[in-house]
N, C-alpha and C positions, 0 to 999 in steps of 0.2 A: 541362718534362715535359708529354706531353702524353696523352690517351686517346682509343682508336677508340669509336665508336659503342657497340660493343658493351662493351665494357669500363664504360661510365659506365652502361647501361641496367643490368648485373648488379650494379655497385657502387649504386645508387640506388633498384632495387626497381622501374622503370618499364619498358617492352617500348619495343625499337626502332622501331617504329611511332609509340611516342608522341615521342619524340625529333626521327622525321624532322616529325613533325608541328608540335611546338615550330619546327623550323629553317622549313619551309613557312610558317608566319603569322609569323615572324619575332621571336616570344619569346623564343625561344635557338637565337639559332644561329653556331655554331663560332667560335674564333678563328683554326683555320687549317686546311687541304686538303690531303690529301697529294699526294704528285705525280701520283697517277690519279686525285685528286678527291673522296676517301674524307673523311667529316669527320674531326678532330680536336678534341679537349676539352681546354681549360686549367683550369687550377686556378679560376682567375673563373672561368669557364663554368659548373663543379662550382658554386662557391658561388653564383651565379644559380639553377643547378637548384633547391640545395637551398630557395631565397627560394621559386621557383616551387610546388614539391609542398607548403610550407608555408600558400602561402596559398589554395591549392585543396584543401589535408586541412579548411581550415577555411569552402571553402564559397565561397570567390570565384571567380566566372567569367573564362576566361580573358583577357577582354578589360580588366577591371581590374586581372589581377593586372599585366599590360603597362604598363598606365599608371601602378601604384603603382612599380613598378620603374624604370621611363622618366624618372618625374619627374626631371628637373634640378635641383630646388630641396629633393629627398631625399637627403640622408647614410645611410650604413648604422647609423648609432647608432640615426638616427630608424625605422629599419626595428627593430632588435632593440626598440626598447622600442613599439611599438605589438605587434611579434609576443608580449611580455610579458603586455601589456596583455589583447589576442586569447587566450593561452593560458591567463591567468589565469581569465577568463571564462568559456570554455571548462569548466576544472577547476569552477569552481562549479555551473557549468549539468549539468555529468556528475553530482557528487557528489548535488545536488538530484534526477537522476532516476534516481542509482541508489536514493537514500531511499523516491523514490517505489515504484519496483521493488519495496525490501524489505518496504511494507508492504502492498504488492498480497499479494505471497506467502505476507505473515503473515495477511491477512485471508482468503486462498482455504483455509489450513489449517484443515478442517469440527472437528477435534481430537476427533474421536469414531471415535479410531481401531480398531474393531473390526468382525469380520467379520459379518456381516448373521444369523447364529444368533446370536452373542455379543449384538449388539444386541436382538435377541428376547429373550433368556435377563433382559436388563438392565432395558429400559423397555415388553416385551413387546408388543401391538399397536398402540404409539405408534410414529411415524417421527419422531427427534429430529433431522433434518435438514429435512423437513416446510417448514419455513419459513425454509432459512437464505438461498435466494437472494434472497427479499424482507427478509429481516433486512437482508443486507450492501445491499441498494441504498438503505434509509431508514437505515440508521444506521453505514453501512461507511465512511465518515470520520470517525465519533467515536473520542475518545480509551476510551469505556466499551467500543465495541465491539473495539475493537484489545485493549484488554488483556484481553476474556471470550475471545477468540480464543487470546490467548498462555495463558492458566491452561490452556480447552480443550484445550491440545494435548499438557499436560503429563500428563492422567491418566489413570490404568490402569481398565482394565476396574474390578477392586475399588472405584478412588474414586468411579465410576460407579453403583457399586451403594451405595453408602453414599449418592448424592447423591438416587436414586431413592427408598431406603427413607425420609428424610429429606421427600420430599417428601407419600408417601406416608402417612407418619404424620402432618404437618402437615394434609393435605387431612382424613383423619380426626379428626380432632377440631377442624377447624373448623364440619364438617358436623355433628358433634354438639350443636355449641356454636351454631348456627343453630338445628337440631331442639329444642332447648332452650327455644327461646325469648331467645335472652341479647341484650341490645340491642349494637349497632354502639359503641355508646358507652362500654360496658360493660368492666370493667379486662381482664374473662377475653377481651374479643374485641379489645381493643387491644392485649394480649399477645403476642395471636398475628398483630397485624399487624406489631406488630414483629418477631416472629421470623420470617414471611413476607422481611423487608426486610435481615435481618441474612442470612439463607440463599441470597440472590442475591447480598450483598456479599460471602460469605466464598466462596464456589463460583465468581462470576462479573468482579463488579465492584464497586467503593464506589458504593452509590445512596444518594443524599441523600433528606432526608423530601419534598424536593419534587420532584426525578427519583420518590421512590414515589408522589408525589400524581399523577403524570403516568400513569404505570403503570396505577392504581386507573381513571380518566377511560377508557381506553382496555380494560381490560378488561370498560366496560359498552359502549362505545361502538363497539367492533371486533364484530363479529357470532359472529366465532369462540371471541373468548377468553371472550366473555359463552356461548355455552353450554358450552365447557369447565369453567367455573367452576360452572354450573347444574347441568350434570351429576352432578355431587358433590351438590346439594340445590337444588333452586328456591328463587328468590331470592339463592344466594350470591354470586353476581357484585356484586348490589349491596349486600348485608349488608356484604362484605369493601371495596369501597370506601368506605363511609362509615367504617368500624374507621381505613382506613390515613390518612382525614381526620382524623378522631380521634385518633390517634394521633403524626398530624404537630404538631398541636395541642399534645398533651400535653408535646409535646417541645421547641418552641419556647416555653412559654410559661418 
């Protein structure tokens, strides 16, 4: 049994060009001619081919794959178990970069899925995007920032506004409780640093008292979050980090 030219290029997925090309450098070429010269394909031919598209889908140049084939001192057992070997690797190296893939995708999901009135209506002249593409490049291979990503993406409008009004009463009665006078150290202001720390773990992610103590550092230290925080009353940027020192304290001891 034999096949023409074309017949092996439609059965094998490769164009006749590349065929005569194989025959030209002397890769694969025919076991027999027909009487005007036309190649023919043997069944070894076929299974040559298939050794050849196998070890160029995986990236070897054509000049080795000649030689891994050529070998005289290669059996075809030793061919299917390196190609084993090869496609084993392969599958690991795909699966690893489809992983990577999924959680690029899960990290580009901003999860504040609403329309730009909606978001007005919600967190009103704040942009809660504002800062996400420098969030994802300091902290977009954490495990905290992957799963504040996956919760983000799950909520509605509603749990939006519940997370808002939440935060908003919180800032008000902190500010109170600075106006006050109440020390940092104080039960009523270490209260509210823990519930500051429990309203990011149940909304965002599990923050530990020393991931908060991290938080606290960088809210005097970042220029931003420090007048965010001021805004609400002078002074409270650092009133609220000594509370959540205080408060890590309370908790550890």
């Amino acid at each position: 049994m034999s096949y023409s030219v074309g017949q092996v290029a439609g059965v094998a997925g490769v164009t006749v060009r590349t065929l005569h090309h194989y025959d030209d450098i002397g890769l694969l070429v025919p076991s027999e001619r027909s009487h005007a010269g036309h190649r023919r394909y043997s069944d070894a031919d076929l299974d040559r081919l298939q050794q050849i598209l196998f070890y160029r889908e995986l990236g070897f140049p054509l000049e080795e794959v000649a030689a891994l084939l050529d070998d005289p001192d290669t059996d075809p057992r030793v061919h299917l178990r390196r190609q084993h070997e090869l496609l084993t690797a392969r599958i690991e190296k795909l699966q690893k970069m489809a992983e990577a893939v999924e959680h690029a995708m899960e990290a580009r999901k901003m999860g504040i899925n609403l329309t730009p009135e909606e978001k007005f209506e919600v967190f009103g002249d704040k942009d809660p995007e504002q800062y996400a593409e420098e969030a994802e490049q300091r902290w977009g291979g954490t495990d905290a920032y992957t799963e504040s990503q996956r919760r983000a993406a799950s909520y509605t409008k509603e749990d939006w506004k519940r997370i808002q009004a939440e935060v908003d009463d919180w800032q008000e009665r902190y500010a109170a409780l600075v106006a006050a006078g109440e020390q940092p150290s104080g039960e009523a202001a270490m209260d509210l640093a823990e519930e500051h720390r429990r309203h990011v773990s149940r909304w965002y992610f599990e923050v530990s008292y020393e991931m908060h103590k991290c938080f606290a550092e960088m809210y005097v230290s970042d220029e931003r979050f420090k007048a965010y925080y001021d805004s609400m009353r002078p002074g409270l940027a650092e009133h609220l980090k000594d509370a959540i020192f205080a408060n890590a304290v309370r908790h550890s001891s």
